[in-house]
N, C-alpha and C positions, 0 to 999 in steps of 0.2 A: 538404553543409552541414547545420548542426544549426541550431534555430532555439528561442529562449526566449520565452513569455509568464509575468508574476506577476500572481497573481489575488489581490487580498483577500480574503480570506475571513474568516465571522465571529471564528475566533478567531486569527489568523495569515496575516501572506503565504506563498505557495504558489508555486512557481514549475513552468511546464508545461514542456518538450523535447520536440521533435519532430523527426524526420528529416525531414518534409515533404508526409508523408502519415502516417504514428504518429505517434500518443502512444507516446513511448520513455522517459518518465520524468516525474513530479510528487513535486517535495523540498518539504518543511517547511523553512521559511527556518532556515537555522544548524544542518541536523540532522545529525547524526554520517553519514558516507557520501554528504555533498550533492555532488550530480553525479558522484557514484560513479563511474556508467556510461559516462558521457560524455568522451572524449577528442579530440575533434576541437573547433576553434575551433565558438562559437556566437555567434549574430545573433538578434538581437531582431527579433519580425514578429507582431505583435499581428492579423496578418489569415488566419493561417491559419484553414481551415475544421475543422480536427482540434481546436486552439485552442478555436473558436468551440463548437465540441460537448462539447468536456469544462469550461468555463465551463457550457455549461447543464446540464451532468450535476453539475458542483458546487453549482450554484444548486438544483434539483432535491434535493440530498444537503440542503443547511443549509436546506430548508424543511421539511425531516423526512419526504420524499415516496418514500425508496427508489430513486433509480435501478438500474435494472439494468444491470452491469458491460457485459455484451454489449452494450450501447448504444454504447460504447466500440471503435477499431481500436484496438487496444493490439499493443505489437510487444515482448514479452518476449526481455530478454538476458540470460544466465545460464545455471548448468550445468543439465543437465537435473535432476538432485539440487533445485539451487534451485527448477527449472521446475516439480515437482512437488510442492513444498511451499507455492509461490504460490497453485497451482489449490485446493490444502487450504483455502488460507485464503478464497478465493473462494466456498469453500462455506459459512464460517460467515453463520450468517444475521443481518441487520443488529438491534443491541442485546441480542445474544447476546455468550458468550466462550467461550474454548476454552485449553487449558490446552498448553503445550508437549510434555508426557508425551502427552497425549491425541493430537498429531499425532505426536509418533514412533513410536505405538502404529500409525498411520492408516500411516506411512510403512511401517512394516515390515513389514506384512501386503503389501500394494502388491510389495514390495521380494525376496515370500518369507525373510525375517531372521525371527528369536525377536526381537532387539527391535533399536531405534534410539536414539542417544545423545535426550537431548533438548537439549545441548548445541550439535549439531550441526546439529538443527531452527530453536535459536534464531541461530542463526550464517546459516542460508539466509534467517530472518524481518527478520532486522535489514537485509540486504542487499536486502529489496523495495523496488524502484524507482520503486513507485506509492503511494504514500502515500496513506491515502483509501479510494483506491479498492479497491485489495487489500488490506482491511482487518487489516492486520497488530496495529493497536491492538487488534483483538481478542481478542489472544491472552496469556495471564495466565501468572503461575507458579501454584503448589500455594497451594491454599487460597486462589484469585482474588487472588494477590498480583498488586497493578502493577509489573510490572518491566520490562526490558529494551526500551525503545522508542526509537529512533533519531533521533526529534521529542523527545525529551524526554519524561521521565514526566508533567508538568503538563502538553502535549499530551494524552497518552493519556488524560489521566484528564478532560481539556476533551471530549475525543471521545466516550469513554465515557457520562460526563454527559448528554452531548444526546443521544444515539442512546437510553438511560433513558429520557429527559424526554419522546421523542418517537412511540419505538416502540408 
């Protein structure tokens, strides 16, 4: 069984998944890919203890405090292609950004490639299933353009903003 809680948060509801011990995914209400991953009926259980921990890893986030991911059981589904483009973005550091080029650059050394689509980067970024937390909003076009974000660019650029205002 799969199980859902929505969180408020300050700028948008959030909705958690969990298999019941993971966190298997956090969507942005209405975002292109919502519940992507998820194929199996889900149940609402506002008691889960994974729940109860990534609520205070989000309260933590919107008081501008840095949680650390690894605070998190997170249980990534995805090719290993995507697997390693999530951990990419894992490494940017919060109120920073990172450019798509700049991770196909990261991927293709990784990869032994001369280079990587960045197209192809953004295709595995769009399809991150943690929102938030795998800070994919972090990640820009050329010349810190706000593009391609799955929440929405007024998301990205809400996130952005605070992670600025707070860093």
């Amino acid at each position: 069984m799969i199980y859902y809680k929505e969180y408020a948060s300050p700028i948008g509801k959030l909705t958690l998944v969990s298999d019941g011990t993971y966190l298997i995914g956090l969507y942005i209400d209405g975002q292109k890919y919502f519940l992507g991953n998820i194929k199996e009926e889900m149940q609402r259980n506002d008691d889960l203890i994974i729940f109860k921990n990534t609520e205070e890893w989000l309260d933590r986030y919107f008081e501008g405090l840095k949680p650390n991911i690894k605070d998190l059981n997170l249980k990534l589904h995805g090719s290993d292609f995507r697997v390693m483009v999530w951990h990419i973005l894992e490494s940017i550091p919060y109120g920073n950004v990172i450019t798509y080029g700049e991770i196909a650059k990261r991927v293709a050394k990784i990869m032994g490639k001369n280079q990587m689509s960045s197209q192809a980067i953004g295709g595995a970024v769009s399809h991150n299933p943690f929102s938030i937390i795998i800070p994919c909003h972090r990640v820009v076009g050329v010349n810190n353009a706000l593009v391609g974000y799955a929440g929405g660019l007024d998301f990205k650029k809400k996130l952005l903003d605070f992670e600025k205002n707070t860093k």
